[in-house]
Backbone as JSON Lines, residues from 0, in Angstrom:
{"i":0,"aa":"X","n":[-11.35,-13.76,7.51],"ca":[-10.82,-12.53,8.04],"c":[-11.16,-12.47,9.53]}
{"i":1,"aa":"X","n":[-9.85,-12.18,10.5],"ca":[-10.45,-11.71,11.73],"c":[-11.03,-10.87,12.2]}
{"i":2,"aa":"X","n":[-11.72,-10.64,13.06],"ca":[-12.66,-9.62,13.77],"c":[-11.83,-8.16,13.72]}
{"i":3,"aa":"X","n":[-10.2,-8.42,14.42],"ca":[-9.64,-7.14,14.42],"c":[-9.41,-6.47,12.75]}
{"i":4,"aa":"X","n":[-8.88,-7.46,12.38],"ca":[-8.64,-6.99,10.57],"c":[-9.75,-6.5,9.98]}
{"i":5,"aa":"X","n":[-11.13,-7.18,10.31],"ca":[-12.21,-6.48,9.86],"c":[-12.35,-5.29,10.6]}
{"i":6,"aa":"X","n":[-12.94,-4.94,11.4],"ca":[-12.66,-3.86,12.35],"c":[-12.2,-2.5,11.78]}
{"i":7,"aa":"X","n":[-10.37,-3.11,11.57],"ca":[-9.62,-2.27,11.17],"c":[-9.85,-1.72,9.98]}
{"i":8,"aa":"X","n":[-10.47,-2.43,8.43],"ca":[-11.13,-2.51,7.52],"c":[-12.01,-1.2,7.32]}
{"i":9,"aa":"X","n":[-13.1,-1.71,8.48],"ca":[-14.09,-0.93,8.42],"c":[-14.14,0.39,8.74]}
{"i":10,"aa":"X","n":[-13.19,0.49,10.03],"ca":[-12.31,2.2,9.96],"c":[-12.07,2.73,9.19]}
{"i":11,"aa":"X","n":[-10.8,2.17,7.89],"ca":[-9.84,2.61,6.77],"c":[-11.59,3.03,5.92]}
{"i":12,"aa":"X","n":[-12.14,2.08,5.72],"ca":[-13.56,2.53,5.02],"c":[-14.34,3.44,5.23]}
{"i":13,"aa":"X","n":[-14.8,3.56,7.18],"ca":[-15.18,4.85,7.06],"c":[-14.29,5.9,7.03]}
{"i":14,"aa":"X","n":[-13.42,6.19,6.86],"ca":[-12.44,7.49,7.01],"c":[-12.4,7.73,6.18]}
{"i":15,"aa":"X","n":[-12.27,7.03,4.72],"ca":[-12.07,7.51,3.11],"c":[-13.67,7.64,2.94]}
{"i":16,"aa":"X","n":[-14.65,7.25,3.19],"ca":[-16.29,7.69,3.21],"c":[-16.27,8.96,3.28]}
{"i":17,"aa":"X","n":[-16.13,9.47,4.71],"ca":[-16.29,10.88,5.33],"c":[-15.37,11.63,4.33]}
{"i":18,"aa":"X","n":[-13.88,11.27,4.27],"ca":[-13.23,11.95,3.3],"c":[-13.45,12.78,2.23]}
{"i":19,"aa":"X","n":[-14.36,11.73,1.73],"ca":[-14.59,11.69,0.64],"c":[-16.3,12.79,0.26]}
{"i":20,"aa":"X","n":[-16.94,12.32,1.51],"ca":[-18.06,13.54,1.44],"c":[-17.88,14.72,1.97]}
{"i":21,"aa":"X","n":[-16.64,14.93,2.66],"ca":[-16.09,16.24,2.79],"c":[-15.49,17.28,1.56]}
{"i":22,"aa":"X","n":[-14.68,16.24,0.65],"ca":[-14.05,16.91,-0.45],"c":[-15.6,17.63,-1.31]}
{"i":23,"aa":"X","n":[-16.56,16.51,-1.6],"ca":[-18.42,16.75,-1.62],"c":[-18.79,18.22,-1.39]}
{"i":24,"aa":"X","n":[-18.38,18.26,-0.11],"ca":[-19.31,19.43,0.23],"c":[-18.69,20.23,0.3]}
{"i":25,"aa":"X","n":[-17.4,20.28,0.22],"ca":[-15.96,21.63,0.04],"c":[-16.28,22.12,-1.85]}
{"i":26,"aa":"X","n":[-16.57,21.0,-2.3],"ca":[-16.67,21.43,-3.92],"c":[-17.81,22.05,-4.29]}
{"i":27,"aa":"X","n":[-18.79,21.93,-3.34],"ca":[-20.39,22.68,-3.24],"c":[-20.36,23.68,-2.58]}
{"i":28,"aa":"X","n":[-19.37,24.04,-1.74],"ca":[-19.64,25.25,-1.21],"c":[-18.69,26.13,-1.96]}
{"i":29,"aa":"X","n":[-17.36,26.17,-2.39],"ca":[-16.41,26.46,-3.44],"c":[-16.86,26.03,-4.91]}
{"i":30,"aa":"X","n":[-17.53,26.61,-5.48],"ca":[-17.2,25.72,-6.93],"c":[-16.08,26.24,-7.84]}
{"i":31,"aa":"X","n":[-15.55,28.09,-7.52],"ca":[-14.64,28.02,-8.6],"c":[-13.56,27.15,-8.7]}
{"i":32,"aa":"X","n":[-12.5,26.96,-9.94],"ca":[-11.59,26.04,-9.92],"c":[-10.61,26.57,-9.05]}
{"i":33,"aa":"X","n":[-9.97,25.91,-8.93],"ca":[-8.32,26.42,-7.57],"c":[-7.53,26.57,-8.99]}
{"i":34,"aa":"X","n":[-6.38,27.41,-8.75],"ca":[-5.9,27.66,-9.57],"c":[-4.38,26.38,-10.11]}
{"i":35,"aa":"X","n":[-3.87,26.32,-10.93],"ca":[-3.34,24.77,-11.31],"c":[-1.58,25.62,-11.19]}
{"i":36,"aa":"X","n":[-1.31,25.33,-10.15],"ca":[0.29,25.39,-9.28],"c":[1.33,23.72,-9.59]}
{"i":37,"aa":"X","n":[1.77,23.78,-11.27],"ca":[2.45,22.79,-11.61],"c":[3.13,21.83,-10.56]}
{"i":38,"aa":"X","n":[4.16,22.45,-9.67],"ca":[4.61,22.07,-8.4],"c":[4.1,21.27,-7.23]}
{"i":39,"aa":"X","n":[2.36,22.04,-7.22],"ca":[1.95,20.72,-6.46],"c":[1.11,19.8,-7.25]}
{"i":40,"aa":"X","n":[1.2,19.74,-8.17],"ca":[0.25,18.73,-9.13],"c":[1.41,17.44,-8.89]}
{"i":41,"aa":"X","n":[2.31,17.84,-8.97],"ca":[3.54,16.58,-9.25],"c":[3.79,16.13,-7.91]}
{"i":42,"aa":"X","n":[3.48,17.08,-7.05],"ca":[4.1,16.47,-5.62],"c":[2.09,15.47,-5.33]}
{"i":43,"aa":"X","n":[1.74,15.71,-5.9],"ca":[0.0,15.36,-5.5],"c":[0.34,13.7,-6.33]}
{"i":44,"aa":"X","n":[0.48,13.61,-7.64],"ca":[1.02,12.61,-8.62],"c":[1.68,11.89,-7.93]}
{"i":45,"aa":"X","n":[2.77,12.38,-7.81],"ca":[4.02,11.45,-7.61],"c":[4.27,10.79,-5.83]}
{"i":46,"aa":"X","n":[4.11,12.02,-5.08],"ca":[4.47,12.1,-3.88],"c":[3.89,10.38,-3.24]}
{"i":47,"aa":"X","n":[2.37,10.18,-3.47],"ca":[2.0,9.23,-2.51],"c":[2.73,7.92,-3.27]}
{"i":48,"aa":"X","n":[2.86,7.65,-4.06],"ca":[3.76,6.43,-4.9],"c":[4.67,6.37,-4.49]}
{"i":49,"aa":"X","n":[5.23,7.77,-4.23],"ca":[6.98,7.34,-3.73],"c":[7.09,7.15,-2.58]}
{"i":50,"aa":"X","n":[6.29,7.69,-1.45],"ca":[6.04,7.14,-0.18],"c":[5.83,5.67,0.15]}
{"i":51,"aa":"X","n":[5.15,4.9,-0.58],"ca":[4.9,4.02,-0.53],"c":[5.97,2.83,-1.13]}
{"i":52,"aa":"X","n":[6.94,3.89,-2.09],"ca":[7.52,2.69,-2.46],"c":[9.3,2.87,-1.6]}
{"i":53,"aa":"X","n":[9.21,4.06,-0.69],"ca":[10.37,4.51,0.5],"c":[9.49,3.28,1.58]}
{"i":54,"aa":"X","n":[8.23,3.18,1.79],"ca":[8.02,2.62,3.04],"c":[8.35,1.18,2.17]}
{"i":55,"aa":"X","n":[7.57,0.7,1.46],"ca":[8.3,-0.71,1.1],"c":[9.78,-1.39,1.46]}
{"i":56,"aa":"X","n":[10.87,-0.44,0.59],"ca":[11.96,-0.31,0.33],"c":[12.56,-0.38,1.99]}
{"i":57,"aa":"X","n":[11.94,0.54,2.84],"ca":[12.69,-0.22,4.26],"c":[12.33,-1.39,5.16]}
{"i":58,"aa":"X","n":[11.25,-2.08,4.55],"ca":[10.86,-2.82,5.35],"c":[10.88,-4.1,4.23]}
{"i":59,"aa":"X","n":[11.96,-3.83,3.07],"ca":[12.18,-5.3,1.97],"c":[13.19,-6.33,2.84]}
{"i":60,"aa":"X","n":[13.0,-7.22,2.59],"ca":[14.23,-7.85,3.53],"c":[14.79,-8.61,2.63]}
{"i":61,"aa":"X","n":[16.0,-9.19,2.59],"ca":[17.5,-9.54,1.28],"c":[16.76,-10.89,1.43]}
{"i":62,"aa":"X","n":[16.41,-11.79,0.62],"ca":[15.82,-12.51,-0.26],"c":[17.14,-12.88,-0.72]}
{"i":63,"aa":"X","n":[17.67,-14.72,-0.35],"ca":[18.63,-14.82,-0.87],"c":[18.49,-16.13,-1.8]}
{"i":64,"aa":"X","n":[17.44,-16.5,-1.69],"ca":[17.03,-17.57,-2.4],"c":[16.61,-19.22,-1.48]}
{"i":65,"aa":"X","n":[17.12,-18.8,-0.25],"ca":[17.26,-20.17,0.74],"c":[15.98,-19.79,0.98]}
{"i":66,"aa":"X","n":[14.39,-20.83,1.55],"ca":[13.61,-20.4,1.65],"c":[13.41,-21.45,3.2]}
{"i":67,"aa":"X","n":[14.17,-22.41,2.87],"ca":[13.88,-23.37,4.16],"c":[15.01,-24.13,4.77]}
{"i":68,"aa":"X","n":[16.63,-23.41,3.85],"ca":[17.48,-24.09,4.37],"c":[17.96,-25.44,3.54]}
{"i":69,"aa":"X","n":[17.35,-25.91,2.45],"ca":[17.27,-27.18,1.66],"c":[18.56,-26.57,0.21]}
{"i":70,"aa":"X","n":[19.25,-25.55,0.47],"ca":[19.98,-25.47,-0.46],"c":[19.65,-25.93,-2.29]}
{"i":71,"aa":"X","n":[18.31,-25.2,-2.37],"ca":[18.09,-25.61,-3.74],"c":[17.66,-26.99,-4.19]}
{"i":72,"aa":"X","n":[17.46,-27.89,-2.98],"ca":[16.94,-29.21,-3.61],"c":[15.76,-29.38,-3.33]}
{"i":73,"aa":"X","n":[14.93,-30.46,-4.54],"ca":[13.52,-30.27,-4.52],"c":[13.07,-31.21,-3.37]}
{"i":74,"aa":"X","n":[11.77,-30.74,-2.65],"ca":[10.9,-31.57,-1.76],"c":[10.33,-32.14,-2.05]}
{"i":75,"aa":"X","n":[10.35,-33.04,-3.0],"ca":[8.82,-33.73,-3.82],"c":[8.99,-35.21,-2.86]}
{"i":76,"aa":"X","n":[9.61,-35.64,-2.06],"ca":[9.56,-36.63,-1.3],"c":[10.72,-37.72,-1.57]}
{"i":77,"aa":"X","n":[11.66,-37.09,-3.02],"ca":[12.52,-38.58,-3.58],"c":[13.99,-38.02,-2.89]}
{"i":78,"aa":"X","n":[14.0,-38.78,-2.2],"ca":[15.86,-38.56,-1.83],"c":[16.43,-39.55,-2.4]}
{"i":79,"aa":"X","n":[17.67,-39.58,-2.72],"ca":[18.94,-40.53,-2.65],"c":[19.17,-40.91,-1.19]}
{"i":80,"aa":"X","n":[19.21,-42.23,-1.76],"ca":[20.24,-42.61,-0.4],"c":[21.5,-43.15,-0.29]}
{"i":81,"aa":"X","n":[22.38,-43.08,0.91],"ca":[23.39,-42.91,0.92],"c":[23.89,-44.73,0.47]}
C-alpha cells in the first residue's frame, strides 16, 4: 500500500472513530428512544445502498468482452501458422 492510500485510510478511519464516539456520547447525554418515523427508517436502510449502487452504475463502463483486442483467441503461446 502507498503512503497516500494509507494516509487516506487512516483519515476514512479516523472520521468513522470520532463518528462513532460522537453518536457515544449523543446516546449518553439523550437516552430516551427517538421516536420510530417508518419513512426515515427506509430512507436510513435503503438510501446508502442505492447511492452506492447510482454511483457504481455511472461510472460502469460497457464490457464487451474484447479484453486485449485478440478476438476471443487463447494466449497460451500455440498459434497456427500460416
Amino acid at each position: 500500500m502507498t503512503w497516500p492510500k494509507a494516509f487516506q485510510l487512516l483519515i476514512t478511519w479516523g472520521a468513522a472513530l470520532l463518528l462513532a464516539a460522537l453518536l457515544v456520547r449523543g446516546g449518553e447525554r439523550w437516552p430516551e428512544p427517538l421516536a420510530i418515523q417508518p419513512q426515515l427508517v427506509w430512507a436510513l436502510v435503503l438510501g446508502p445502498p442505492g447511492l452506492l449502487a447510482l454511483w457504481l452504475a455511472t461510472r460502469w463502463r460497457h464490457f464487451d468482452g474484447n479484453l486485449n483486442g485478440d478476438r476471443g483467441q487463447s494466449s497460451n503461446g500455440i498459434h497456427e501458422q500460416d
